[in-house]
C-alpha positions in Angstrom: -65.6 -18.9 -18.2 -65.3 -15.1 -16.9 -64.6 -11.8 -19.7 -61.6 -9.8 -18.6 -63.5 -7.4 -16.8 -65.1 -10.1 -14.7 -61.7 -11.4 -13.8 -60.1 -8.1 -13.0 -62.6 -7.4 -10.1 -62.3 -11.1 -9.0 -58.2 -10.2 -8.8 -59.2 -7.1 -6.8 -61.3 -9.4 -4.7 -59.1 -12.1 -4.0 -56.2 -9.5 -3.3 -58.2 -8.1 -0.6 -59.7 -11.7 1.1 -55.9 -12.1 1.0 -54.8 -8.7 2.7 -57.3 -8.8 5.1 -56.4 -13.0 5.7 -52.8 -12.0 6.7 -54.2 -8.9 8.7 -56.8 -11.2 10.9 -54.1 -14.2 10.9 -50.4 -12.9 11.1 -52.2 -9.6 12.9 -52.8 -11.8 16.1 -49.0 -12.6 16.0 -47.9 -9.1 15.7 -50.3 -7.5 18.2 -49.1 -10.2 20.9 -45.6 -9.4 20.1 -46.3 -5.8 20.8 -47.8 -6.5 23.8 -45.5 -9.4 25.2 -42.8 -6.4 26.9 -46.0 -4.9 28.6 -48.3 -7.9 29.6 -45.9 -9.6 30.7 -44.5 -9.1 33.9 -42.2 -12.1 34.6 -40.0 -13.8 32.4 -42.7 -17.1 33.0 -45.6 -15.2 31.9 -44.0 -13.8 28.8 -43.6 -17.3 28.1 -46.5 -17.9 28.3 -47.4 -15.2 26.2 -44.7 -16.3 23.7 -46.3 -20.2 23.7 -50.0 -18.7 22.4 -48.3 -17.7 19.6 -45.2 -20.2 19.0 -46.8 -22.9 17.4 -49.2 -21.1 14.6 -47.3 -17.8 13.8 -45.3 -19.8 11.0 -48.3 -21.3 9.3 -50.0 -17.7 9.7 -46.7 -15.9 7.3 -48.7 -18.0 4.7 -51.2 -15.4 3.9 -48.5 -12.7 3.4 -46.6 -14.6 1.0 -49.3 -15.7 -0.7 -50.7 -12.1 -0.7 -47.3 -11.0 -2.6 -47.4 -13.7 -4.8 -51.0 -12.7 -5.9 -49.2 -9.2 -6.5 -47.3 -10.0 -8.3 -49.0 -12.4 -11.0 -52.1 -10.3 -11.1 -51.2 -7.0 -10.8 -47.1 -7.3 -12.1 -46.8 -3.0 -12.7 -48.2 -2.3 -9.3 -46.1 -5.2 -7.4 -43.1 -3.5 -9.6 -44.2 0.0 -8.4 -45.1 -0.9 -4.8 -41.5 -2.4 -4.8 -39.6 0.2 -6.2 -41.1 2.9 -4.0 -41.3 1.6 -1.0 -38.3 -0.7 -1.4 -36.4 0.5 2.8 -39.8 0.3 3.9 -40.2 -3.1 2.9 -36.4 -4.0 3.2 -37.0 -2.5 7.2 -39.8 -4.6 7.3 -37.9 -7.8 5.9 -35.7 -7.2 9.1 -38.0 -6.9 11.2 -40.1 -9.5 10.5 -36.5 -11.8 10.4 -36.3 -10.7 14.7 -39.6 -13.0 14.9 -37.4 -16.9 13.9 -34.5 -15.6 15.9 -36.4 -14.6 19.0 -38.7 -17.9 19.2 -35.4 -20.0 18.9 -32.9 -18.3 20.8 -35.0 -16.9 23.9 -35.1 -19.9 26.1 -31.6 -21.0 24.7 -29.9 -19.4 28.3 -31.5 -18.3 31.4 -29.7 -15.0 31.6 -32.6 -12.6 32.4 -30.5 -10.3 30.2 -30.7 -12.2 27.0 -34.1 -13.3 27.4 -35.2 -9.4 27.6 -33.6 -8.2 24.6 -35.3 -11.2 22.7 -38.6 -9.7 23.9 -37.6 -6.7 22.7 -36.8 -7.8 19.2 -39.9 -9.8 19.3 -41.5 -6.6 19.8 -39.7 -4.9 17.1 -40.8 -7.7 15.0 -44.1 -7.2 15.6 -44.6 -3.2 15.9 -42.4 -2.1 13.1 -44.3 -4.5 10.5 -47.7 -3.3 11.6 -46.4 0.5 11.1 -45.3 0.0 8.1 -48.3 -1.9 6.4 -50.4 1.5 8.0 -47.9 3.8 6.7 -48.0 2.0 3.0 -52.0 2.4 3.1 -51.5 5.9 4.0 -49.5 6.9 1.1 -51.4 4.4 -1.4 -54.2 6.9 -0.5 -52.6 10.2 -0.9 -50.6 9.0 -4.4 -47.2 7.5 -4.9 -44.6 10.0 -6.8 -43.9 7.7 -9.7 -44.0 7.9 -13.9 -43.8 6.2 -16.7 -41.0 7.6 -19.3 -42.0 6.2 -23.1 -40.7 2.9 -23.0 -42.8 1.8 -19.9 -39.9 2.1 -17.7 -41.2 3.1 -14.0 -39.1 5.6 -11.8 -39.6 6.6 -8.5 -39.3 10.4 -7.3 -39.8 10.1 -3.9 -37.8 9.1 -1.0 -38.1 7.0 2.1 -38.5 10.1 4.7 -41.0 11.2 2.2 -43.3 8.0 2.9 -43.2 9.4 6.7 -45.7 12.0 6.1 -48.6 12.8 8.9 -51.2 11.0 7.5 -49.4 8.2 6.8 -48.2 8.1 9.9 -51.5 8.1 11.2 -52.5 5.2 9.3 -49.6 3.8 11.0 -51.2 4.3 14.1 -54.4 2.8 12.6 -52.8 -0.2 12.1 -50.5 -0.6 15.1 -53.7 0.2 17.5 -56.1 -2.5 15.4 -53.7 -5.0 15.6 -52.7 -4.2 18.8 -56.5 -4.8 19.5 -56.6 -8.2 18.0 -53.9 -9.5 19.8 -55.2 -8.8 23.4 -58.6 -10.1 21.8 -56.6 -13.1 20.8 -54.6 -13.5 24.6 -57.2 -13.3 26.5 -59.2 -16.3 24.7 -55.5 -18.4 25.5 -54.6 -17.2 28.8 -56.1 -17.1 32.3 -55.6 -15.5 35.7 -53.8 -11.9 35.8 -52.6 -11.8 32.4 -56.3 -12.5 31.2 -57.1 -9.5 33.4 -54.5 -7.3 31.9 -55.8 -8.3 28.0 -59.0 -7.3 29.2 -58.4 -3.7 30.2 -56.5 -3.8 27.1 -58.9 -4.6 24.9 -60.6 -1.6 26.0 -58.0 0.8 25.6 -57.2 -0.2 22.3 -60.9 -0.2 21.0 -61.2 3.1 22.5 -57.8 4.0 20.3 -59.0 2.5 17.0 -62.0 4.3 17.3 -60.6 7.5 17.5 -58.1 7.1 15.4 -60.5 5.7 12.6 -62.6 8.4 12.8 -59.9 11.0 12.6 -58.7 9.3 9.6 -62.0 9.6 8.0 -62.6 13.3 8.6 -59.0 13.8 7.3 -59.4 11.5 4.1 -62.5 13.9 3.3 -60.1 17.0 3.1 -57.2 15.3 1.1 -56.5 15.1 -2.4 -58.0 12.0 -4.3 -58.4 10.8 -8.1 -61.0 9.6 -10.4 -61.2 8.2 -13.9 -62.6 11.8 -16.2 -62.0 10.0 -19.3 -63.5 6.9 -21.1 -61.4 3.9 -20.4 -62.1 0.4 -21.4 -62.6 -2.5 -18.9 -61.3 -5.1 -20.9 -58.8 -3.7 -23.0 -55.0 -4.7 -22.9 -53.4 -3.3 -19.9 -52.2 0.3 -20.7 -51.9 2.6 -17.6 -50.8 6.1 -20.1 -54.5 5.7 -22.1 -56.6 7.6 -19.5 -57.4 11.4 -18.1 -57.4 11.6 -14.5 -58.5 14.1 -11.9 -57.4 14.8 -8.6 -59.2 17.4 -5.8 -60.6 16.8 -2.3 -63.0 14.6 -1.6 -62.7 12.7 -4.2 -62.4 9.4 -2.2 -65.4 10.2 -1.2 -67.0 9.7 -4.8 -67.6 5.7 -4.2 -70.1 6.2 -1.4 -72.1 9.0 -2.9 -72.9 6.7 -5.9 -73.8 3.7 -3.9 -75.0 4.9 -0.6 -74.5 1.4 0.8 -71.0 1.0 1.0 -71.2 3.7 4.1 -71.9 0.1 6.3 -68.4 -1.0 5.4 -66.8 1.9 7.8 -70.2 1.8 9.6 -69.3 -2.3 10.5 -65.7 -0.9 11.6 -66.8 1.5 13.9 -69.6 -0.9 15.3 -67.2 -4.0 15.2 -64.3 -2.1 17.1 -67.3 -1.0 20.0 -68.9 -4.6 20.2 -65.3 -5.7 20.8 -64.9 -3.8 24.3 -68.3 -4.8 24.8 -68.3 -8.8 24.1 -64.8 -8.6 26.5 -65.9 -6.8 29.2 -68.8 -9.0 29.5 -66.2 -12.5 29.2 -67.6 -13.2 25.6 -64.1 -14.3 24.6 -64.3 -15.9 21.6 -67.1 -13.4 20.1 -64.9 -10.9 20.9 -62.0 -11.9 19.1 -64.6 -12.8 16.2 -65.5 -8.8 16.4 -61.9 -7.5 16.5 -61.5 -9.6 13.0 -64.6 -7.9 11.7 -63.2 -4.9 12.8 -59.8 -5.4 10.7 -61.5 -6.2 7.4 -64.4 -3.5 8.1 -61.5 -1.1 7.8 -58.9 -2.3 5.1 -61.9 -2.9 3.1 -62.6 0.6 3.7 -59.6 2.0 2.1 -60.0 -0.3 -0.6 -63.3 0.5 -1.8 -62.3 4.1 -1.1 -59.8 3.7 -3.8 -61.6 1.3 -6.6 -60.7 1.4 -9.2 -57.4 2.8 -8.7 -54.4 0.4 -7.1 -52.0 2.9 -7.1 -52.5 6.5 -8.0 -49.6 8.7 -9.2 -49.3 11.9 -7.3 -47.2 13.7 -9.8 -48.0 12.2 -12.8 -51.6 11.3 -11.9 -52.5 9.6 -15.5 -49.9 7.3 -15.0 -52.2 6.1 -12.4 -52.8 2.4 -11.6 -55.9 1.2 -11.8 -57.9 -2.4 -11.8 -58.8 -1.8 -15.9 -55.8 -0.7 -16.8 -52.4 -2.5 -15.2 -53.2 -6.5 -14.5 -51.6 -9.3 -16.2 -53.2 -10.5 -19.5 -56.6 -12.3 -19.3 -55.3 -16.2 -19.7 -52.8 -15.5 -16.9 -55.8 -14.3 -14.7 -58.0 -17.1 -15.6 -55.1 -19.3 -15.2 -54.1 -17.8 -11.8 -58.4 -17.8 -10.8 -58.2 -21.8 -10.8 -55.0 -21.9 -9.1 -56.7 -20.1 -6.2 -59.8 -22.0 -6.5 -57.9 -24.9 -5.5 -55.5 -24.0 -2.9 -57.0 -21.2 -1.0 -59.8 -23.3 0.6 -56.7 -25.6 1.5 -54.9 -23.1 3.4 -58.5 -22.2 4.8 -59.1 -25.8 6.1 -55.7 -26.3 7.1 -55.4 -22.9 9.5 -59.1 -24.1 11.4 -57.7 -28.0 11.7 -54.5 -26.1 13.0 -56.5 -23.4 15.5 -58.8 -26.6 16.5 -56.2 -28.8 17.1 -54.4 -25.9 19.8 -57.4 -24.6 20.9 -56.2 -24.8 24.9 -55.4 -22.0 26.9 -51.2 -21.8 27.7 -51.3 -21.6 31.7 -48.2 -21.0 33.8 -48.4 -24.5 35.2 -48.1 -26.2 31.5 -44.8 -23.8 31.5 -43.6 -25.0 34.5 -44.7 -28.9 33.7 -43.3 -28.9 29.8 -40.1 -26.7 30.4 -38.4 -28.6 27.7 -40.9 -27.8 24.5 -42.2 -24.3 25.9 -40.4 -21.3 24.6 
């Protein structure tokens, strides 16, 4: 039905509806958790902030699997790259993200006031060092990964994990902690009332205010780094060959995508406007809008890094021919096509499933449904 070059963009595509999925869904999970040791200020109205969370943060891991599972079949060189550079970071993350099960069970296992903080605390682990990381990924995805092919296709890594901890990574880090942080108070106030409402609110404010900045900082610094383009010819729907192509790196150079199409400037434009509508919708009690604009926000700006970036997935910052690019590093074009139905079918499932789930627990968690359900609430 779709030439290899058709399906390669449609992979790029579905990748990013993917990323961005996780990022709205599991980023609602992760913000509260950073927030819980701050909103919070009695053991019952963390619980309550544990309980918006509790029943749907499960079914929201979906999209991150899913997302590494699309990785991995249509793109199997930069899933093998991603996972051999960045193997501690993920491994932290992996650890991390293993605090969330634990704390949900165990928190309300014992009244100690004792125990039940230093579950909030790894439930706050589990949701700040995940959203670091992702931010700190994207960072050095844009600034190159030291990596090379030798002759038999065999990838090694030259860098190291302190290396990944560069300033602009870590900046993206701060991107992402901030937007999800965002989200989350977007998402708590919609689910809670009275004073912790009240706190969300001014939240919401200060992290908008935060993203902002920090977006914009990120964009005057991504005009001054090094980034790559394609100088030589390279065929959209040959066999996958990452070694077959010239490449160029100098600053600015993720810049190149907007100067030849003009309109992809409302994709950051959308995540600066999104990010101020935000504050705006939830200062005036426009709850639900709100968080509806803090999602448009989140996909305004991965999708800004990733049209920053087309074609490349991966760019090589030593060897920068051995970059990874859309053309030149997917799977071949029957697995794609194979893989394209797949989705088809089951990605409007999980769609319909999460809005039956989010329509089904659509009530706000009071302290008084604490207090009354004692025995289900976490």
């Amino acid at each position: 039905m779709f030439d290899y070059e058709t399906l390669r963009c449609i992979w790029w595509l579905f990748l990013g509806v993917l990323l961005i999925g996780f990022a709205i869904m599991g980023g609602f999970d992760l913000g509260t958790a950073i927030l819980l040791p701050f909103l919070g200020k009695t053991d019952t109205e963390r619980r309550v902030i544990i309980n918006t969370i509790g029943p749907t943060w499960e079914g929201n891991q979906v999209w991150f699997v899913t997302a590494g599972g699309a990785l991995f079949a249509a793109w199997p060189m930069a899933y093998s790259v991603a996972f051999s550079g960045f193997y501690f970071a993920l491994l932290l993350t992996l650890f991390a993200l293993m605090m969330r099960p634990l704390g949900f069970d165990y928190r309300s296992k014992l009244p100690s006031e004792k125990w039940r903080s230093n579950w909030d605390k790894a439930l706050f682990i589990g949701g700040f060092v995940p959203a670091l990381i992702f931010g700190v990924a994207f960072g050095n995805l844009l600034q190159g990964v030291p990596f090379h092919f030798d002759n038999d296709m065999r990838i090694f890594y030259d860098g190291s994990f302190w290396g990944l901890l560069n300033p602009f990574a870590l900046l993206s880090g701060l991107l992402s902690v901030a937007m999800l942080t965002l989200h989350g108070a977007a998402y708590l106030q919609i689910k809670t009332e009275g004073d912790i409402q009240q706190r969300c609110q001014k939240t919401v404010m200060l992290f908008g205010i935060i993203t902002l900045a920090i977006f914009a900082l990120a964009g005057v610094w991504i005009a001054n780094i090094d980034g790559y383009a394609i100088t030589s010819t390279l065929l959209h729907d040959a066999p996958s060959n990452p070694l077959k192509k010239v490449v160029e790196k100098a600053a600015g150079l993720w810049l190149s995508n907007y100067r030849q199409y003009p309109l992809l400037i409302l994709i950051p434009g959308l995540g600066f406007m999104s990010a101020t509508l935000t504050i705006l919708l939830s200062k005036q009690q426009y709850l639900k809008s709100a968080f509806i604009s803090s999602s448009f926000t989140i996909a305004a700006i991965i999708l800004t890094a990733g049209v920053s970036m087309f074609p490349f997935l991966i760019p090589a910052s030593q060897s920068i021919n051995h970059s990874l690019t859309v053309w030149d590093s997917s799977s071949s074009h029957t697995t794609l096509a194979i893989m394209f139905w797949v989705t088809v079918v089951f990605l409007p499932i999980i769609i319909i499933y999460t809005t039956w789930v989010f329509r089904v627990l659509s009530g706000k968690i009071t302290l008084a449904h604490i207090q009354n359900n004692d025995h289900t609430a976490y």
